[in-house]
Every structure is written in structure tokens, then in C-alpha cells.
C-alpha positions, -999 to 999 in steps of 0.1 A, spaced: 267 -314 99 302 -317 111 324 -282 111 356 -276 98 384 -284 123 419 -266 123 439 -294 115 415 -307 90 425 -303 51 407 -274 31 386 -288 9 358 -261 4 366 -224 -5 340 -198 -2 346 -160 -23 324 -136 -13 323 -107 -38 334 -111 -76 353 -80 -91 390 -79 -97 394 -88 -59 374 -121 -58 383 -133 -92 420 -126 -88 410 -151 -61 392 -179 -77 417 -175 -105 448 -183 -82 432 -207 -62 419 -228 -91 458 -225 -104 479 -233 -72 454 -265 -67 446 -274 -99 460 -309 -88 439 -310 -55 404 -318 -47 394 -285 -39 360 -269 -44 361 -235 -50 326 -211 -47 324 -173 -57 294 -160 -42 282 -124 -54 258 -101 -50 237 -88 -82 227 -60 -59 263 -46 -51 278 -33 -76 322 -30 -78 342 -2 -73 358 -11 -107 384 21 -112 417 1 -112 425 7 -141 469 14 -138 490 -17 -123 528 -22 -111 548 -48 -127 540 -76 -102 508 -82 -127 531 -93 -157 544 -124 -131 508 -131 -119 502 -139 -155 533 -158 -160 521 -181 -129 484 -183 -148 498 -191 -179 481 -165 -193 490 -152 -229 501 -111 -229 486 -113 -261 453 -128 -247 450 -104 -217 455 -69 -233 428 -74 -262 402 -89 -239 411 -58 -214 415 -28 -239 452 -27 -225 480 -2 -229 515 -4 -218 529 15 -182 565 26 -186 558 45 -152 541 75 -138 546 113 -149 543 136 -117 530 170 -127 525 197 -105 537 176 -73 573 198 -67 561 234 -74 535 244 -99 549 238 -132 570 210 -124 575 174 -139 590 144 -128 588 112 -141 586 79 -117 598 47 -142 592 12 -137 630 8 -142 669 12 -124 686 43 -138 727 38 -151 748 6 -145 777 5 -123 808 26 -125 844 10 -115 827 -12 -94 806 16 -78 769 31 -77 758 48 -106 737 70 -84 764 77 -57 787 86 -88 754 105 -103 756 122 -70 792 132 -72 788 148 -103 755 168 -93 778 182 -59 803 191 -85 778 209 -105 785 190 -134 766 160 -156 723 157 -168 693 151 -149 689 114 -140 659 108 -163 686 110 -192 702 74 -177 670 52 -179 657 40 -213 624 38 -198 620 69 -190 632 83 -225 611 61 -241 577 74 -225 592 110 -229 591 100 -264 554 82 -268 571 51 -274 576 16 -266 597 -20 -268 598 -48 -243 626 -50 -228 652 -76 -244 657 -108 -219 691 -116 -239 707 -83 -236 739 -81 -221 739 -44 -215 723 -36 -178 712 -8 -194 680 -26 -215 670 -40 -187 636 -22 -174 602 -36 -164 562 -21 -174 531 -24 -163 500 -25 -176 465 -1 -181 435 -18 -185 395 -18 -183 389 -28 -147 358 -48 -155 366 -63 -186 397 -79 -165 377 -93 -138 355 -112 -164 388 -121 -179 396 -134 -143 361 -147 -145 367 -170 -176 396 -181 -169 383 -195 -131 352 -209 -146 367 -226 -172 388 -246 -140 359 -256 -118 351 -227 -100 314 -221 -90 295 -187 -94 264 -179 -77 244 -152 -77 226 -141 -44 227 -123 -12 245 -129 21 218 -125 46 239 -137 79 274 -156 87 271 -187 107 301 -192 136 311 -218 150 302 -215 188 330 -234 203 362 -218 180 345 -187 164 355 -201 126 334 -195 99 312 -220 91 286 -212 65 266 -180 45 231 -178 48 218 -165 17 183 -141 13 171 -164 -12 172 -192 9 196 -220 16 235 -216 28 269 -224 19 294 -238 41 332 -238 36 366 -245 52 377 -217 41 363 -181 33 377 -154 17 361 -120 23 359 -99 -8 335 -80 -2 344 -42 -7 345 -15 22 318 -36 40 340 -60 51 311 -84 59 329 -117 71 362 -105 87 350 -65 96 315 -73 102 312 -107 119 345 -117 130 350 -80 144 387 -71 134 395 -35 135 402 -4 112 432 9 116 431 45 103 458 65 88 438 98 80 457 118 98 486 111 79 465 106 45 437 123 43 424 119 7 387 103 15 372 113 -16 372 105 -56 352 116 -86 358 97 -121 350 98 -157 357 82 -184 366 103 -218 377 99 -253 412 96 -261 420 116 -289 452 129 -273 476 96 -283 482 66 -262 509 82 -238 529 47 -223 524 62 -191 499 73 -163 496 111 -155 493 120 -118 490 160 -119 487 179 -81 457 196 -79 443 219 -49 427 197 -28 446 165 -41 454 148 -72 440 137 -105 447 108 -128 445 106 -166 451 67 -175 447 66 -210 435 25 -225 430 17 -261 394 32 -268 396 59 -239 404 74 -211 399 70 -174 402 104 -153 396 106 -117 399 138 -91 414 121 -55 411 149 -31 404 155 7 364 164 18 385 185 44 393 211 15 368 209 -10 335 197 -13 323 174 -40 304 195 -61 337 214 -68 360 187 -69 337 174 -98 337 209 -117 371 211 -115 377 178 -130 351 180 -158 366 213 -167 401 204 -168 393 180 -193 408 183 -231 385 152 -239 348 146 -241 333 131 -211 320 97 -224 304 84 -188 287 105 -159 307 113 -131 309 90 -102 316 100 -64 338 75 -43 341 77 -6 372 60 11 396 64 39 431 52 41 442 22 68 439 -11 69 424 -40 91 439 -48 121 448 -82 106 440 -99 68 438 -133 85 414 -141 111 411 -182 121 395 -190 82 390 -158 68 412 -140 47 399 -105 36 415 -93 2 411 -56 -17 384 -30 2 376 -52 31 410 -56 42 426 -22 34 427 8 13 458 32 5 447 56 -21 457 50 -60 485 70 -61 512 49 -70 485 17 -82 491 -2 -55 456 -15 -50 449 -47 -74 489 -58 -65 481 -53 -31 451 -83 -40 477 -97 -56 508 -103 -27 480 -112 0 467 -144 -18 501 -152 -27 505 -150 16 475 -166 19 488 -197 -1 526 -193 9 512 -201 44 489 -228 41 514 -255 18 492 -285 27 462 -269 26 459 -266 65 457 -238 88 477 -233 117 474 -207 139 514 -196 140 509 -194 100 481 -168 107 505 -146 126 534 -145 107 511 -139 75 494 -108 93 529 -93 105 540 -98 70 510 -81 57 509 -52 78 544 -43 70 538 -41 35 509 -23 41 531 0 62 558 2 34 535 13 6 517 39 31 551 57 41 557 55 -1 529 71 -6 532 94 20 567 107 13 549 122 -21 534 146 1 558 155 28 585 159 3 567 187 -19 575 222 -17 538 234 -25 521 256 4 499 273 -21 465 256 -3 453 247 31 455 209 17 497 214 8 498 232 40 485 208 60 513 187 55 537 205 74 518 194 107 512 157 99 523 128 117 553 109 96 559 76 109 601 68 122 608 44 94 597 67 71 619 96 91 645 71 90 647 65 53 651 103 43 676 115 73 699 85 58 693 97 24 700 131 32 729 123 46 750 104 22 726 92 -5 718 55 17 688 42 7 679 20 33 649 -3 25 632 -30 50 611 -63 50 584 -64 26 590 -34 6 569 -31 -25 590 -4 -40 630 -4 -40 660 14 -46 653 26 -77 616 40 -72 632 59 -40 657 74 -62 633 85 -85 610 104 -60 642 118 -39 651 132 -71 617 143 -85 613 163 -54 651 180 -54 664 165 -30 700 157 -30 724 137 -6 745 160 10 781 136 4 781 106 -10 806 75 -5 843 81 -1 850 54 -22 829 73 -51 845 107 -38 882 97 -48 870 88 -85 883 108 -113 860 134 -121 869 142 -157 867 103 -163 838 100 -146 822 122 -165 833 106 -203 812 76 -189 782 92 -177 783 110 -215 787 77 -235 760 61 -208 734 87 -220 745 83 -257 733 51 -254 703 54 -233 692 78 -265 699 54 -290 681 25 -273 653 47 -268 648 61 -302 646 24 -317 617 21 -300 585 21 -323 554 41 -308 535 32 -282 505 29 -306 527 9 -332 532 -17 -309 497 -18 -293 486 -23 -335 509 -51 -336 495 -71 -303 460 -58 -315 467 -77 -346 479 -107 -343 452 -124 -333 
């Protein structure tokens, strides 16, 4: 048999592992070359089962479905789905504290200027209300409701984005469907070995345990922590970045949901860590994220099953993890995606759009459906930086909170922050700049949102935005709020809008 060379077309495509990770996958693929000749294999394991606790997204979903085709409609009653307007931090400042993170920019201009530089100048002048009163987003979670946002509106201020929570394995057999029903193949057996080429290293084929193999041109290695193809077998480093991160450790549940469909996830500080309460049509998913460094897991599950208002509906499940990444994604015709490339913890759901922006790399970079090598480093520098981004994001949740209460909040004080990261808040700190860099996943706005969340506050701000009239000023920032309110209150309820989508099937 002749094996794949680099210049040749792709013209088979090997997934190993299925969950949201390897049918994300498939689905794209089949998509992208729905024109093209292209033979597309998802090879899974009945044995292994998937981590399956995704269950809260970022807005980059909503645009994965737009380039699917899919229906909104279609996806949130095959996946039990709720709206995301954003994440409510409890706990994360100081014991007792709230903060809300929305999905959303907060004001509109002002004489040409910055609503959060001239938010700024009023806060230094001790005058004007907390941000969260300028973002319709926000007021509308506050409130337990919801609206998609109007396309046609004129007003800046109705412009906001959501997200979605779902059932994590009733959207990968969604993904499932929707492959299958374009030509993709799915087989169920084992990997038992990965064949190399001798002469270039590539991949050429899996061995299965049941007998027989299956080659490909190209492979793409969803296959959870394991990392069997591109950790495994092809050899590519872990990275870690537990000593910046050291959550390595999660216990879930799933409840019932008899305390309303809030539009939003909760992220509430605990101890050790954090815990999540993501709340989808017919229940609840809850999860405890802590350090093994600081509690031990017969604890960390106590303490979630008794901070529960809800009645557990599933036994508790442990998950072990720790935060990094591989070396590279993309190594000669393997491209890892989810768990065997990388894993930043599920603070800010990063995780499934994470799957998300490396295929759309993965695809960016191979236009003809050829590989060449230059591709393959520009797509792993591009990677690792947003990796790197949506680490220092995460990290700056920690680093900026006043807690000391535990050895885990404590520890912070000591831990490595990397210089973009240093960079970022000294600027801030300085004059309210907000400096962002390549491949960001989170921008302006979510920066503002945590600066503020955790207190902190620029100390000048723009000299252009200095010489404004305050008294002025400060009529417009009124009439802004005014009209934040209204928007928000003609909103229906989160649950009146679900009934509606619910219903018109």
C-alpha cells in the first residue's frame, strides 16, 4: 500500500474518539468539504467512555451554528438548552461578594470618547452607579429574563451577545446526526497500535483489537487525556501550568431544578476552589473544581452534596485533570483537539470553543486540502497564544481576589504570573488601557468586567475624558441607565422564552 505524501491531497480523514470533541469534528469537516471527495471516519471506543460535563459555552457556538446551518430552534430542544447572558461570580472578591461577567459591551460612546474612561472619571469623582447598571445584559439576567438581541437596532446599547447551556451528550449525538447524515463513517472498536511511516514519521494507519486497520491522510486525535496519536505515539510534550493553576480535581452531579431557569451560569468561590451551578431545561449540572493540594476528595464531594438546595438526581463523579497544554496541536498529520491537546479548567467555558477555534485553524491552514509544513507552524504559534490568552484570563480571577481566608487563596500570593498578564494590569492600573494581543478569546469588555468585579480602578484616565464637563457628563450616564432599565424590563422571562422555542416545533 502506498502512504500518504506531504504534497499529496487529503482524501481520507481518520477521528479518533467521538464526544463533543470528535463530532464537532466530523461535523465541520463534512461541512467545509461537503463539495470535495473527502472520506471522513470517526473511530471510537465502546470501552471509553467521555468526560461529557460541558455543559456552559461562549458565544463563538451561536457562529459555529450559523456556518452548520443549523436551526437555534433545532439545537436547543434536541440539547435540553438554556440561554447564557454571562457568568455571576459569587464569593470570588471577598466572602459575600457578587459580580456579574456579561457576554456584552457596557455604555456607548460619550462625545466621541470611551464610555468606560468617562465611567472612570465619574467613579474618581465619586459620583455615577456601578457599571452593571450600563449593560442590558446584565440587567436582564439580574432580572431572570431574556430577549435576543435586535440585529436592526440602531441604539449601540441593544447590542449584546449569549451563549448557550446544554446537555453535553445529547449535543454530541446532535453533532453525531448531523455528520452521519453527510457521509461520515462511525465505527466502533479499539485502537490497539498506530502505524508510522518509517521514512517521515506520519501517521499512516490504526490497528484496531478486533482486527483489521484504518489508514488515512489525515488523523485527528480526539482522544481525551490519553492523547494516543499525537501524546502517545508521535511523542509531543505536556506543557504544564500547575503552578500557576492548580485546580487538578472535579466532582459533579447532576440535580433537579426547581429553583427557576437563571439565564446565567453561577461560579461561587469555595475553599479549595470553585463550584458551578449550570442550570438546563430539566436540571441542573453542579460540579466542585478544587485543588487535591487543599482538600481531598472525599471532602470536596461532601461539601458539594451539602451545599446543594436541589435533589441530587445522578451519583457523584470524580474527574482528575491538570492545566497545560501540548507542546504543539499539529504534528506532520495529526491534529489533536479537546483533552489530548490541552486543558484549562471550566472556569470561564472555554473548553468546547477551544474544539471549536482549533478546527477552524486546522482548516484555515490547509485551503487545498494539503499540508505543508510552514502551515503547521504558524497554526501551532497561533494556537499556543490562544491557549496562552485564555490561561492568563483565567488566571487573573485568582490573582486579582482579595480572599486569604484559606491556604488555597493564599497560595496565590506566591504564584508565578506570566509578563503579558503583568503587562495587561500595570497598564490598566495606570490609566484604565486595556491592552489586548494576537488571538485573544476574550476582549475589552470581558476585561472591564473582571477589573471591575474585583475593585480595581484606574488610577487617571485620558486627558481628553478629564476636560469633559462633569455635570453634563453625568445627565448622560443618567438617561444611559434609564434606558438600559427600560430595554431590560421588556424582556419576557427567561422561562417564557425557552416555552416559546420549546414550542414551536
Amino acid at each position: 500500500m502506498v502512504s500518504f505524501m506531504i504534497n499529496d491531497p487529503i482524501q481520507r480523514v481518520v477521528i479518533l474518539g467521538g464526544g463533543t470533541a470528535g463530532w464537532m469534528a466530523a461535523a465541520m469537516m463534512a461541512e467545509r468539504y461537503r463539495d470535495r471527495n473527502l472520506h471522513i471516519e470517526l473511530v471510537e471506543s465502546p470501552d471509553v467512555p467521555t468526560v461529557g460535563v460541558g455543559e456552559a459555552t461562549v458565544p463563538g457556538l451561536r457562529q459555529l451554528h450559523r456556518n452548520l446551518r443549523v436551526s437555534e430552534a433545532e439545537f436547543i430542544r434536541a440539547t435540553g438548552a438554556t440561554f447564557k447572558l454571562g457568568i455571576e461570580f459569587e464569593n470570588w472578591r471577598c466572602q459575600g461578594h457578587k459580580f456579574f461577567h456579561p457576554f456584552a459591551d457596557f455604555g456607548t460612546k460619550i462625545a466621541g470618547q470611551s464610555f468606560y474612561h468617562c465611567w472612570v472619571k465619574q467613579r474618581l469623582e465619586g459620583r455615577g452607579s456601578s457599571l452593571d447598571h450600563y449593560s442590558v445584559a446584565v440587567q436582564m439576567a439580574r432580572a431572570g429574563r431574556f430577549s435576543q438581541p435586535d440585529i436592526d437596532a440602531t441604539s449601540p446599547l441593544a447590542r449584546y451577545n449569549y451563549a448557550y447551556h446544554f446537555d453535553a451528550s445529547l449535543y454530541a449525538r446532535f453533532l453525531q446526526a448531523y455528520a452521519e447524515a453527510r457521509g461520515v463513517v462511525h465505527r466502533r472498536a479499539n485502537v490497539a497500535a498506530v502505524e508510522l511511516n518509517s521514512d517521515n514519521g506520519y501517521v499512516q494507519a490504526l490497528t484496531l483489537k478486533e482486527g483489521g486497520r484504518i489508514s488515512g491522510d489525515l488523523f485527528i486525535d480526539c482522544s481525551g487525556f490519553r492523547s494516543l496519536i499525537l501524546g502517545q505515539t508521535l511523542g509531543v510534550p505536556f506543557d504544564s501550568w500547575a503552578d500557576m493553576l492548580p485546580c487538578d480535581r472535579a466532582v459533579v452531579v447532576q440535580t433537579e431544578n426547581t429553583e427557576g431557569l437563571t439565564p446565567y451560569t453561577r461560579s461561587i468561590a469555595r475553599e479549595a476552589g470553585w463550584q458551578w451551578r449550570i442550570p438546563l431545561e430539566q436540571r441542573c449540572g453542579n460540579g466542585y473544581v478544587y485543588s487535591s493540594r487543599y482538600i481531598d476528595d472525599e471532602q470536596a464531594e461532601r461539601d458539594l452534596l451539602s451545599s446543594l438546595r436541589e435533589a441530587p438526581i445522578t451519583e457523584p463523579r470524580k474527574l482528575s485533570f491538570e492545566a497545560g497544554m501540548r507542546r504543539d496541536f499539529w504534528r506532520h498529520n495529526c491534529v489533536a483537539l479537546g483533552l489530548a491537546s490541552g486543558f484549562i479548567e471550566p472556569l470561564e467555558s472555554t473548553s468546547i470553543s477551544l474544539i471549536q477555534t482549533g478546527m477552524e485553524k486546522l482548516m484555515q491552514f490547509i485551503p487545498d486540502l494539503r499540508i505543508q509544513p510552514e502551515n503547521i507552524d504558524e497554526a501551532n504559534r497561533l494556537n499556543q497564544q490562544e491557549y496562552e490568552r485564555v490561561r492568563d484570563f483565567i488566571l487573573l480571577h485568582y490573582i486579582a481576589s482579595d480572599r486569604s481566608d484559606t491556604p488555597f487563596w493564599r497560595s496565590f500570593r506566591d504564584r508565578p504570573v506570566p509578563e503579558p498578564l503583568r503587562e495587561k494590569m500595570a497598564n490598566y492600573d495606570r490609566d484604565g488601557s486595556l491592552v489586548l494581543h494576537e488571538q485573544e478569546s476574550f476582549h475589552e469588555a470581558n476585561w472591564m468586567a473582571m477589573y471591575n468585579g474585583f475593585g480595581r480602578l484606574p488610577g487617571q484616565c485620558p486627558p481628553s475624558v478629564v476636560s469633559l464637563d462633569a455635570d453634563k457628563l453625568e445627565q448622560v450616564m443618567i438617561r444611559m441607565k434609564e434606558l438600559v432599565a427600560e430595554a431590560a424590563s421588556c424582556a419576557p422571562s427567561h422561562s417564557e422564552f425557552l416555552a416559546q422555542v420549546y414550542d414551536s416545533a
